[in-house]
TIKE-981679 format. One record per residue (C-alpha): residue number from 0; x, y, z. Coordinates in pm, 1 decimal. Each point is the difference from the previous one (the first is absolute). Layout:
BEGIN
+-----+----------+----------+----------+
! num !     east !    north !       up !
+-----+----------+----------+----------+
! NUM !        X !        Y !        Z !
...
+-----+----------+----------+----------+
***
This chain:
BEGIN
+-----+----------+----------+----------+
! num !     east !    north !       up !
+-----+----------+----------+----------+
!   0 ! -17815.9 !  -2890.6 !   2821.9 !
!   1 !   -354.7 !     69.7 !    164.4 !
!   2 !    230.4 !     85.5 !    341.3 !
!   3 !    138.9 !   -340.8 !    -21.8 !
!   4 !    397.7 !    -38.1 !    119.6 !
!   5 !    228.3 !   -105.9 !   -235.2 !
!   6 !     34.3 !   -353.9 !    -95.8 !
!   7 !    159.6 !   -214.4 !   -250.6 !
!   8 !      8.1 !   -373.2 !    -38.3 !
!   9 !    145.3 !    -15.2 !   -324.7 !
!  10 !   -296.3 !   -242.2 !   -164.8 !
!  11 !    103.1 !     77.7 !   -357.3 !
!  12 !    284.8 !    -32.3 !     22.8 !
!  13 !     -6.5 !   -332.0 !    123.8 !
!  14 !   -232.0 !   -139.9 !   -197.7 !
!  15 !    264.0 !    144.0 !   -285.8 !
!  16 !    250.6 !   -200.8 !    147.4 !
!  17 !   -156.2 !   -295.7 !     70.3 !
!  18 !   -129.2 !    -36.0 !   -363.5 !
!  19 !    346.4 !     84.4 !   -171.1 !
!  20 !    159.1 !   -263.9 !    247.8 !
!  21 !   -167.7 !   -293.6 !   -182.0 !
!  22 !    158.0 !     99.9 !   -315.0 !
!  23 !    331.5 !     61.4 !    106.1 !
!  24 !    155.7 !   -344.2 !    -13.2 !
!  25 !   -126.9 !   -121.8 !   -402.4 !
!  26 !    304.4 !   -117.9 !   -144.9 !
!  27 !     86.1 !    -49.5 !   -385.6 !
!  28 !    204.5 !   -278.0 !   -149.3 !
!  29 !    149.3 !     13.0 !   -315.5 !
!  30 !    163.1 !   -312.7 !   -229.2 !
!  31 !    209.8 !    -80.5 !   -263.8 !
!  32 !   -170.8 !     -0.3 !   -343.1 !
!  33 !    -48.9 !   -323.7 !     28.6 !
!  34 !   -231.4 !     94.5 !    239.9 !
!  35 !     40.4 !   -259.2 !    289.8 !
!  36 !    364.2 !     41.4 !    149.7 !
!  37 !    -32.6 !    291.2 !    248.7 !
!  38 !    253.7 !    287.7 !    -38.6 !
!  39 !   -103.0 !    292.1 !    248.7 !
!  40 !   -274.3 !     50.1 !    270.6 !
!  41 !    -67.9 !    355.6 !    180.9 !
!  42 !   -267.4 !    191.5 !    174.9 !
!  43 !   -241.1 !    220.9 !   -184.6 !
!  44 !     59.5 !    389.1 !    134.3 !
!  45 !   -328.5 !    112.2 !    117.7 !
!  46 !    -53.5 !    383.5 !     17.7 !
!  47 !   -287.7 !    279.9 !    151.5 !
!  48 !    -47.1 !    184.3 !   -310.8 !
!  49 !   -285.8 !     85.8 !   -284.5 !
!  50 !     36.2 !   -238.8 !   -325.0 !
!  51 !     15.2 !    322.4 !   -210.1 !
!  52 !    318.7 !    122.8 !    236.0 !
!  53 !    191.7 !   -335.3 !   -104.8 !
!  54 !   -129.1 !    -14.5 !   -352.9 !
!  55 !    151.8 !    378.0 !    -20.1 !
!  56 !    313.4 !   -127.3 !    117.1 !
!  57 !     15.0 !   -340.9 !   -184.5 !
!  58 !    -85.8 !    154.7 !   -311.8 !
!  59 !    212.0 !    306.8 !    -16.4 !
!  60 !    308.8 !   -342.7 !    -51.5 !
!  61 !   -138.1 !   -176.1 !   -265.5 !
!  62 !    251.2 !   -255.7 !    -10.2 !
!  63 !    -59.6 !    -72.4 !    341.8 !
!  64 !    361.4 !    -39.7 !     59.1 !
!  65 !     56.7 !    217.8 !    280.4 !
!  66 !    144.1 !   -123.5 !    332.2 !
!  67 !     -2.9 !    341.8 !    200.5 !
!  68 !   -373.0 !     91.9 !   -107.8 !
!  69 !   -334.9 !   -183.0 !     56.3 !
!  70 !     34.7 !   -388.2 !   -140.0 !
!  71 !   -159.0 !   -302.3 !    -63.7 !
!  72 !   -183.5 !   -186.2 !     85.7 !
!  73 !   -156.9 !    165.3 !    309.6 !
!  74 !   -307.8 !     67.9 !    179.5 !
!  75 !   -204.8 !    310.4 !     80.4 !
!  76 !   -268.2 !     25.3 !    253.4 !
!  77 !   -265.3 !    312.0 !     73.6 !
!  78 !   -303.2 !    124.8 !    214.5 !
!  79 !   -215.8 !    129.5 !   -267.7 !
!  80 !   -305.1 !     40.9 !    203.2 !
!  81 !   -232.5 !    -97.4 !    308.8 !
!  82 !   -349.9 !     14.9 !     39.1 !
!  83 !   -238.3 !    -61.9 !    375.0 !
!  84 !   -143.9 !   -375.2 !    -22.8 !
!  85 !   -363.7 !     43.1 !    163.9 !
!  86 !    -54.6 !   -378.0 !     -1.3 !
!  87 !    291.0 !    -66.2 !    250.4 !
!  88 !   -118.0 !    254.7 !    233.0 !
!  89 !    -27.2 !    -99.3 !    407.2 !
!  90 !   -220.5 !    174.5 !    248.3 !
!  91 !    169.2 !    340.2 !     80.4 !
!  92 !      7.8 !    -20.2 !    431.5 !
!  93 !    181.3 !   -296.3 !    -17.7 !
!  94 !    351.1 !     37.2 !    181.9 !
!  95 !    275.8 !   -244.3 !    -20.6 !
!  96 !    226.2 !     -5.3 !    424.6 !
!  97 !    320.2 !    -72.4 !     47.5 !
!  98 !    259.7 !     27.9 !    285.0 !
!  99 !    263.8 !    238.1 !    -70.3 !
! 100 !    352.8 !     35.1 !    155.5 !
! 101 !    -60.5 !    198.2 !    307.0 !
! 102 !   -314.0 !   -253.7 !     60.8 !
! 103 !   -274.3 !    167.8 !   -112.9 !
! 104 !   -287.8 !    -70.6 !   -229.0 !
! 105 !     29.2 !    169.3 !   -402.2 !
! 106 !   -250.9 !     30.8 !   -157.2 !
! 107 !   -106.9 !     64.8 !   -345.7 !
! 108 !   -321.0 !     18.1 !   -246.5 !
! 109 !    -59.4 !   -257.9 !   -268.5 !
! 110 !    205.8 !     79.2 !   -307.7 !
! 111 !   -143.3 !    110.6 !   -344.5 !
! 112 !    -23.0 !   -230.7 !   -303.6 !
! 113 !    171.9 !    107.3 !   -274.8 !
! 114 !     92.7 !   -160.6 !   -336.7 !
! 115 !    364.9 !    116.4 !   -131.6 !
! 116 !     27.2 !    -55.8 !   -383.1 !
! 117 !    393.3 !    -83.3 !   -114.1 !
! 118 !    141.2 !    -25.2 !   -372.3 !
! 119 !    318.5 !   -190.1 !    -46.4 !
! 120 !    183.1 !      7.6 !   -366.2 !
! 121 !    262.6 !   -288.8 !    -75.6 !
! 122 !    279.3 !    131.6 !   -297.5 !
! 123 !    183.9 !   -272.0 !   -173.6 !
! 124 !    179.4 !    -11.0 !   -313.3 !
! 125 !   -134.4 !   -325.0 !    -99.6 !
! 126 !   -332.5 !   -213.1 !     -1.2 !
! 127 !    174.5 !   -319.9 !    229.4 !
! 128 !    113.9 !    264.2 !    294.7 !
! 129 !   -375.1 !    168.4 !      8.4 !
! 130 !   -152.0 !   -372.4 !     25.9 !
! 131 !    275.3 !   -134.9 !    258.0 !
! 132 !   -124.1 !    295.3 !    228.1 !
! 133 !   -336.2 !     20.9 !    -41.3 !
! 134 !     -5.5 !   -378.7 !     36.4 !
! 135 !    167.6 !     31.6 !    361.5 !
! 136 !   -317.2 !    247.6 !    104.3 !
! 137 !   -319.2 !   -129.6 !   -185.3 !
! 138 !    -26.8 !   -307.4 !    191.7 !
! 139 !    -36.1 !    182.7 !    335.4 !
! 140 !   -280.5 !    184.7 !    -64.6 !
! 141 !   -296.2 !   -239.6 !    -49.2 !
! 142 !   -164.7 !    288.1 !    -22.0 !
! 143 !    134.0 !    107.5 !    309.6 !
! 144 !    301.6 !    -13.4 !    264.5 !
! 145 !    -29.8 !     89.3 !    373.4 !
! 146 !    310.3 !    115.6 !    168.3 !
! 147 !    -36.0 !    115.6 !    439.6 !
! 148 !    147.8 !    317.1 !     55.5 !
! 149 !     34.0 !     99.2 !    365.2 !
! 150 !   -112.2 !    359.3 !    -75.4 !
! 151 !    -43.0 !    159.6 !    374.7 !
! 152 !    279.2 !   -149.1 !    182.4 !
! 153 !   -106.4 !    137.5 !    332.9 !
! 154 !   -363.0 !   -171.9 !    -34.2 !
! 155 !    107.2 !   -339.8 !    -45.1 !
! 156 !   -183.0 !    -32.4 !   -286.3 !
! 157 !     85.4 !   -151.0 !   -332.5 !
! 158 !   -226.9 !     54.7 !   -284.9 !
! 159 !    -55.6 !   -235.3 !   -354.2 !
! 160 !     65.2 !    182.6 !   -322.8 !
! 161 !   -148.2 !   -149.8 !   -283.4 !
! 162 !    175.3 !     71.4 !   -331.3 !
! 163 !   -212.3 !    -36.7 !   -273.9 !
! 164 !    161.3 !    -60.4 !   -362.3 !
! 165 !   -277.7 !    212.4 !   -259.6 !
! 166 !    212.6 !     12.0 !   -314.2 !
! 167 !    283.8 !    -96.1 !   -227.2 !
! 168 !     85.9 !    145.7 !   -295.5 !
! 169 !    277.3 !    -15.9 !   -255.5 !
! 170 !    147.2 !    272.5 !   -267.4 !
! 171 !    295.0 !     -2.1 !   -209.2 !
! 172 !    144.4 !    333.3 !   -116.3 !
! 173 !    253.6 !    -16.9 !   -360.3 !
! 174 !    305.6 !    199.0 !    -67.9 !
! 175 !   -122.1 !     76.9 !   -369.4 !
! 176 !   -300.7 !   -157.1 !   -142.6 !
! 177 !   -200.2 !   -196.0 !    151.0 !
! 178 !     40.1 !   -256.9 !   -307.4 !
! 179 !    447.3 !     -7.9 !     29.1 !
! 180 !    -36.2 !   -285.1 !    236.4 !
! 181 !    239.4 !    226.1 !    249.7 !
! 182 !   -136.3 !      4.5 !    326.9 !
! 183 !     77.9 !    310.2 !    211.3 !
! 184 !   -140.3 !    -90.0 !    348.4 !
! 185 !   -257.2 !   -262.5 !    142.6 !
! 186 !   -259.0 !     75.7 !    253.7 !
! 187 !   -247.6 !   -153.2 !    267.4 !
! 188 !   -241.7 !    194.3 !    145.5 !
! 189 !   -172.0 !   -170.6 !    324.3 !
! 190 !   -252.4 !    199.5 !    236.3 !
! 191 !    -95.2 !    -79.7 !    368.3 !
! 192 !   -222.9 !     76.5 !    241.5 !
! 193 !     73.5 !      2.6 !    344.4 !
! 194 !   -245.8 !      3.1 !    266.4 !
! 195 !    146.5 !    112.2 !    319.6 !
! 196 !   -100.0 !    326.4 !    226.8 !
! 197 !     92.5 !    299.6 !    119.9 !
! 198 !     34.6 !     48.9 !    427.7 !
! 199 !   -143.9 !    282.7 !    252.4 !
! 200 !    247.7 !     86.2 !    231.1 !
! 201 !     75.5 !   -190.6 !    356.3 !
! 202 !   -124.1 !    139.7 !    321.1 !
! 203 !     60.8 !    -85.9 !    380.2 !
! 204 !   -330.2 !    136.5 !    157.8 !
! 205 !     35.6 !    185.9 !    325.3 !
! 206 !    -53.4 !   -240.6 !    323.9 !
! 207 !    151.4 !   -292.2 !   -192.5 !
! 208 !    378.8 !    128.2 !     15.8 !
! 209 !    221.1 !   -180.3 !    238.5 !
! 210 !    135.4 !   -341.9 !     96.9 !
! 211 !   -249.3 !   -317.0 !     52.1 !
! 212 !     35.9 !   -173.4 !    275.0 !
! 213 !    -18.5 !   -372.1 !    -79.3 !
! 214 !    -32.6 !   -105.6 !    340.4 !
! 215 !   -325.2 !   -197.5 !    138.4 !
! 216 !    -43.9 !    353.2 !    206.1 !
! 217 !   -340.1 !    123.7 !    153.2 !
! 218 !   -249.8 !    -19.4 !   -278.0 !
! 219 !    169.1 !   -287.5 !   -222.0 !
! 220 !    -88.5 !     20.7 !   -318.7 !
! 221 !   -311.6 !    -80.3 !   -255.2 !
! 222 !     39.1 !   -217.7 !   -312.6 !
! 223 !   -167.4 !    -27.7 !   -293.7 !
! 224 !     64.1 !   -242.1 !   -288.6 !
! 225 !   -204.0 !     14.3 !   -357.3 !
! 226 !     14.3 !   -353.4 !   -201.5 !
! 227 !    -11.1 !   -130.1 !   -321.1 !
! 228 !   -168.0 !   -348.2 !    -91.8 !
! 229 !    287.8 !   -225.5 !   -126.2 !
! 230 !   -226.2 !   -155.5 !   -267.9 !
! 231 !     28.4 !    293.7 !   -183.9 !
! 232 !     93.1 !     75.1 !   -352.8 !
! 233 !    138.4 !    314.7 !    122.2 !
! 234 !    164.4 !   -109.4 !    303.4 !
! 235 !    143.7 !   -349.1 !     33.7 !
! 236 !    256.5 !   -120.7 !    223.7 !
! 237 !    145.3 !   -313.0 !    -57.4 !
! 238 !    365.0 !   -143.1 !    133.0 !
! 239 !    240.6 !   -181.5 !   -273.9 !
! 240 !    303.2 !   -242.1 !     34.3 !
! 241 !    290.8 !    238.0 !     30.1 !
! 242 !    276.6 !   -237.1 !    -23.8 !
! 243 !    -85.6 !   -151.6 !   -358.7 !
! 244 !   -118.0 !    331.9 !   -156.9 !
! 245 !    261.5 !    225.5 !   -174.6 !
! 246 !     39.8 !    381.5 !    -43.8 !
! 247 !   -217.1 !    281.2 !    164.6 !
! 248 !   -369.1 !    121.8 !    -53.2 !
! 249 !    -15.4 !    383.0 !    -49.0 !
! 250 !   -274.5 !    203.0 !    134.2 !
! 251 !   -257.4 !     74.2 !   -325.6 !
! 252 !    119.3 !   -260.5 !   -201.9 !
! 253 !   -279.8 !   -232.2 !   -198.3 !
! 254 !     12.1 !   -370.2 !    131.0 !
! 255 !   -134.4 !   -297.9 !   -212.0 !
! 256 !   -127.1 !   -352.2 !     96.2 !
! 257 !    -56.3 !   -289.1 !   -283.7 !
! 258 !   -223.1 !   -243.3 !    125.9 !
! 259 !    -99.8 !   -247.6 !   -205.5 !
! 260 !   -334.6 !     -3.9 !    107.9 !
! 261 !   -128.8 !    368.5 !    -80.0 !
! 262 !    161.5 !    308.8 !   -167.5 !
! 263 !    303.1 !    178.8 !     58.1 !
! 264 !    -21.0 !    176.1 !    334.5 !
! 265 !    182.7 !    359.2 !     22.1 !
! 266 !     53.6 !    235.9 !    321.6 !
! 267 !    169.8 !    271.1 !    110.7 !
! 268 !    271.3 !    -15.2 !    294.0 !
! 269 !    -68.6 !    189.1 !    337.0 !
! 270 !    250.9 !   -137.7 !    203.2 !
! 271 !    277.5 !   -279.0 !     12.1 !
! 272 !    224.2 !   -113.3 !    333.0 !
! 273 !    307.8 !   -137.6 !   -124.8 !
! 274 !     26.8 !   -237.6 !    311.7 !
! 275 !    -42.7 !   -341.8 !    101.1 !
! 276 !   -378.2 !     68.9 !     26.7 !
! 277 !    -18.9 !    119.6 !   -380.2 !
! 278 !   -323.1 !    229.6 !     67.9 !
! 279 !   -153.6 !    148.6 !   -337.8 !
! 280 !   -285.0 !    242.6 !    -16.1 !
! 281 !   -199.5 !     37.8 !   -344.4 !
! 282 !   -303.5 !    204.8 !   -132.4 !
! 283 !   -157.2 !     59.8 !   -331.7 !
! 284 !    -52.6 !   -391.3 !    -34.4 !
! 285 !   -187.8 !   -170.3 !   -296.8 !
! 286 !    -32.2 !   -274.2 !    265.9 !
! 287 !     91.3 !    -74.7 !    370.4 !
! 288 !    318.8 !   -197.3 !      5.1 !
! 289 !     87.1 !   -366.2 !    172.3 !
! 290 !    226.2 !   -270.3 !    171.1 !
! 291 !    220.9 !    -56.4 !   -304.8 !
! 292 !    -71.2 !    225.6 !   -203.8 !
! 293 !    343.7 !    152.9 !   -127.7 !
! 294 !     11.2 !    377.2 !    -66.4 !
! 295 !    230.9 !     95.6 !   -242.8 !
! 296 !    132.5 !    426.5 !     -9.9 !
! 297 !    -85.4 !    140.7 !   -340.6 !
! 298 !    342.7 !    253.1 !     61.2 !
! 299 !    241.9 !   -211.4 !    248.1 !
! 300 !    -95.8 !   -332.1 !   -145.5 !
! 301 !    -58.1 !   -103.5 !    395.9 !
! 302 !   -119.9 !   -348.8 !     64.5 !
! 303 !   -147.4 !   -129.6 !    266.7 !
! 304 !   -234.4 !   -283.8 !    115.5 !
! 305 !   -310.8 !    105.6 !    234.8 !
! 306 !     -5.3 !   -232.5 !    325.7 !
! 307 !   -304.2 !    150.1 !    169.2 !
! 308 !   -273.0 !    319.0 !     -2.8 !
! 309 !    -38.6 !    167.2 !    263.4 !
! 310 !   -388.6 !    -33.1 !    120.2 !
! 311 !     10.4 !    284.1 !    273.6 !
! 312 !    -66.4 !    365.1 !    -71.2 !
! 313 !    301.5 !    209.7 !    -69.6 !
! 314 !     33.2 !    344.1 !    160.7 !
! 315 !    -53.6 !    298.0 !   -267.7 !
! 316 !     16.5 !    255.5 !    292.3 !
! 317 !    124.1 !     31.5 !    341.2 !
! 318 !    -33.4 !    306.3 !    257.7 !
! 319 !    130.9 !     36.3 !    281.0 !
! 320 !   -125.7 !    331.9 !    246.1 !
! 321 !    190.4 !     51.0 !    331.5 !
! 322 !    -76.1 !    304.7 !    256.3 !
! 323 !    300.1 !    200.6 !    -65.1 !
! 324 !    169.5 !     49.5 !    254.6 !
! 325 !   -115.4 !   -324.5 !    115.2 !
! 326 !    113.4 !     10.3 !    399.8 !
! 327 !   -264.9 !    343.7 !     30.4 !
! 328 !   -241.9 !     27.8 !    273.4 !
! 329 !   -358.1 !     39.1 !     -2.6 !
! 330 !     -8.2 !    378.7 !     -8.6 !
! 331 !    352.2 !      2.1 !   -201.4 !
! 332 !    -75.9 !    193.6 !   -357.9 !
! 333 !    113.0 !   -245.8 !   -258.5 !
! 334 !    -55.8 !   -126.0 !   -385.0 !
! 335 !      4.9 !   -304.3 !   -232.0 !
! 336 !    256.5 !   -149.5 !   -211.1 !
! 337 !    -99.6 !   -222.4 !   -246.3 !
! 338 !    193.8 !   -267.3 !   -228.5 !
! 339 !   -154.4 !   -135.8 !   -304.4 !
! 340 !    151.7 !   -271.0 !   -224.4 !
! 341 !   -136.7 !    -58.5 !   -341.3 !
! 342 !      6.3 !   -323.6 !   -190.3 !
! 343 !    259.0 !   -161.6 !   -120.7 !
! 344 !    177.7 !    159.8 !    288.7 !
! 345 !   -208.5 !   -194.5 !    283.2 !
! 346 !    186.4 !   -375.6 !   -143.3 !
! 347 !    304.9 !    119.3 !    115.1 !
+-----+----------+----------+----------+
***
């Protein structure tokens, strides 16, 4: 289009993937009648499909005693729709650099906000298997749930994806009369928004294409570093005790502090080293954190107790420009290559 070359980088289709993967581990247990000794546990199926497609297919066996056609319980997920978010829009010359294989520079534009609107329908036969599964997704979305998807592998650069939870709704469709008391089929309705984006493709500009040479060599090299103050909401650093922590911070996940002496304090997660050092990175604080604090993962259920904060700037960009080649002579013709690492990709 407009005497572009073709390009595909598969955007929807990842951000398809990556919303049906949190959904595709909800198991169901069932009991005696009792209702406390535990008889069977399985997974959920989880399908790509429009509700009315499975309702066609559920309905046309009333009994719902097939094994060879559609069953349930089960899960269906769509893409009913997606619309340009203006609000999350960046400055349009803004280009993202990163090495490729051969050792040159790609390059590509800043992406373009969309939001991606999904309907899921749960079918159950009975009202305790809709609230087991809806109960094992609610909680998640507070009103939202960020997952990182790594959408542009060759960019090195992995973007947040906040789901947002709009919705939930419940029907319940009857064999006969609605007043028999015989319950045909059970269903939650729950719609999401997901803000993610869609990418340009990736270019390797002319005079940039060839190996680096990462030698001192004639001309060195010139250095540039961009910082972020520590005592930050958005961007604190601070280093935790490792050894008497337990589990593993994920990237996006909410954080909260109780200390006695003010209210609850929430964060998000940037970054987390699981090594003897214990480095975590936080933004979106209510309030900057402190020795002994302990920061507790909303998700993971991570623990750990904060030794120190950091009171030096952090780097939020570094670039790095060599000559290219770098051994060339004064009246040599030759370029630039240039390396630029974004935060949180500077801490490591």
């Amino acid at each position: 289009m407009l005497g572009q070359e073709h390009y595909y980088n598969r955007s929807i289709r990842k951000i398809v993937v990556a919303f049906g993967t949190l959904f595709n581990d909800i198991l169901l247990q069932r009991y005696t009648k009792d209702g406390l000794t535990k008889k069977e546990i399985f997974r959920v199926p989880l399908s790509y499909g429009s509700k009315e497609r499975y309702l066609t297919q559920i309905t046309s066996d009333p009994t719902l005693t097939k094994t060879i056609a559609v069953s349930v319980p089960r899960i269906s997920f769509e893409l009913t729709g997606m619309s340009y978010d203006s609000s999350r829009k960046q400055q349009s010359l803004i280009q993202n650099f990163a090495l490729n294989a051969n050792g040159g520079i790609n390059t590509q534009y800043t992406p373009v906000p969309y939001d991606f609107n999904f309907s899921m329908a749960i079918y159950v036969r009975n009202t305790e298997d809709g609230t087991q599964i809806v109960e094992q997704i609610l909680p998640f979305f507070k009103p939202d749930f960020t997952v990182t998807v790594d959408f542009i592998t060759g960019m090195d650069q992995k973007y947040d994806m906040p789901i947002t939870l709009n919705s939930v709704n419940t029907t319940t469709e009857y064999e006969g009369s609605s007043n028999d008391g015989t319950t045909r089929l059970i269903l939650w309705d729950l719609d999401f928004t997901v803000k993610s984006y869609l990418w340009p493709a990736v270019k390797t500009p002319r005079g940039l294409i060839g190996a680096l040479n990462t030698t001192t060599g004639r001309y060195g090299s010139a250095n540039t570093n961009i910082y972020i103050e520590t005592q930050n909401l958005d961007a604190q650093k601070v280093t935790v005790n490792y050894a008497t922590g337990n589990n593993y911070y994920l990237t996006g996940e909410t954080i909260r502090v109780d200390r006695p002496d003010t209210d609850e304090i929430t964060g998000k997660v940037v970054y987390f080293s699981n090594n003897s050092t214990g480095i975590l990175v936080v933004e979106q604080l209510t309030q900057l954190l402190q020795a002994n604090d302990v920061v507790v993962g909303d998700y993971t259920n991570a623990s750990y107790n904060v030794t120190s904060v950091a009171v030096s700037p952090v780097k939020a960009i570094a670039i790095v420009t060599r000559p290219s080649p770098q051994n060339s002579d004064p009246d040599d013709e030759f370029g630039f290559s240039e390396t630029i690492t974004n935060w949180p990709n500077t801490l490591l």
